[in-house]
C-alpha positions in Angstrom: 1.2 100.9 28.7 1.7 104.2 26.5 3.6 102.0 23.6 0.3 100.2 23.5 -2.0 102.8 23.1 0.7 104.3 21.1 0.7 101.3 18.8 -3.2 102.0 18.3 -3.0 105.5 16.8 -3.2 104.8 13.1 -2.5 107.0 10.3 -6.5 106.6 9.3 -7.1 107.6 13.1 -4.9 111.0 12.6 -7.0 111.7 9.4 -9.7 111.4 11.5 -8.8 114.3 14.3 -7.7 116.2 11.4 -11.3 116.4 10.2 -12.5 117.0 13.1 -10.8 119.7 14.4 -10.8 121.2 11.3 -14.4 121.1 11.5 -15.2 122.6 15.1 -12.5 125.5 14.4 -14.9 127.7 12.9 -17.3 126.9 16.0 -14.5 128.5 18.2 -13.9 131.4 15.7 -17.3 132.5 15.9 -19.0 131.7 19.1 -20.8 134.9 20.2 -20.8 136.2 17.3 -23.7 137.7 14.8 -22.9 134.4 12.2 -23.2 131.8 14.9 -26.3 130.7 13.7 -25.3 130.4 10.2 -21.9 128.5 11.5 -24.3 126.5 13.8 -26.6 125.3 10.9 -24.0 124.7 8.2 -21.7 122.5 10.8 -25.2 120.8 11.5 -26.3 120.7 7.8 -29.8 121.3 9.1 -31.4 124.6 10.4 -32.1 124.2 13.9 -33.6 127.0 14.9 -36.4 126.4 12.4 -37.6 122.9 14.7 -37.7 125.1 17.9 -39.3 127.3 16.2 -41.9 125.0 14.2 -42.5 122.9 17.6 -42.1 125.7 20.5 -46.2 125.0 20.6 -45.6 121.4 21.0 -43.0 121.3 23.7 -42.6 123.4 26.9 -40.1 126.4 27.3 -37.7 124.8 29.6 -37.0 122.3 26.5 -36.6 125.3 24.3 -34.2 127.1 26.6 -32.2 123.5 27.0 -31.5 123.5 23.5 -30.4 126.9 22.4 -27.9 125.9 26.1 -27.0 123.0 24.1 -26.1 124.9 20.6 -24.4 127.9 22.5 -22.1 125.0 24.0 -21.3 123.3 20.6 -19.1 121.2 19.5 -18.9 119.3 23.3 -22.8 119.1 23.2 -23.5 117.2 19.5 -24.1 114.0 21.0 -27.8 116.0 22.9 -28.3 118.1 19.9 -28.7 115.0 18.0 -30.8 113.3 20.4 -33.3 116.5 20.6 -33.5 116.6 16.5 -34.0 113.3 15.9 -37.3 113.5 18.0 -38.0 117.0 16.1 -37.7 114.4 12.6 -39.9 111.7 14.4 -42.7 114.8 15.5 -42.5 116.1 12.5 -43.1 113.0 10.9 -46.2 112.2 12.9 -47.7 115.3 12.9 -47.8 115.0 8.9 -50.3 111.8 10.0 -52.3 113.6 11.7 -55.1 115.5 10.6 -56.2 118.9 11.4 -58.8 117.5 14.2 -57.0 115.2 16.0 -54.2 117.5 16.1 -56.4 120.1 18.2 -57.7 117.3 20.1 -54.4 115.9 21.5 -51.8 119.3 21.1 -52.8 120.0 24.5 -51.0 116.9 25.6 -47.9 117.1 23.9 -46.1 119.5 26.4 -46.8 116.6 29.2 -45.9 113.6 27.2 -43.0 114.3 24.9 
């Protein structure tokens, strides 16, 4: 059994952990510190903290709180970090349909629904 899962490990597939434990080594080096941030939006090439910020009035606190647990426990939680700014693109994207009324009309729904 270990010469066949031996026989998968390919040369591309070492290239591959390579990268990405070259890439999460800074996340170890500076977890707590005063650059997280910084670290946390260049490893994500997108600033984070600016969707919680932009939608904190759209979603409830408990959200908020889930996802600065979720950056704080990077690079093991990617995979939910992912999942919670893809639906900051697709809110972003259809609150630029909306216009200015309808958008006070239904904000007070948001917190229940999304």
């Amino acid at each position: 059994m270990l010469t066949s899962e031996l026989s998968r490990i390919t040369s591309k597939r070492i290239k591959e952990l390579q990268k990405y434990i070259l890439r999460d080594k800074p996340l170890e080096n500076y977890k707590d510190s005063t650059f997280w941030d910084i670290v946390v939006d260049c490893y994500l090439n997108v600033k984070i903290n600016d969707c919680i910020e932009k939608f904190s009035k759209y979603v409830d606190k408990r959200e908020i709180s889930d996802v600065k647990a979720i950056i704080n426990t990077l690079p093991d939680s990617l995979s939910k970090l992912k999942m919670y700014y893809l639906k900051y693109l697709i809110m972003d994207y259809l609150l630029d349909k909306l216009d200015e009324e309808t958008l006070k009309e239904i904000k007070k729904h948001f917190k229940e629904t999304i």
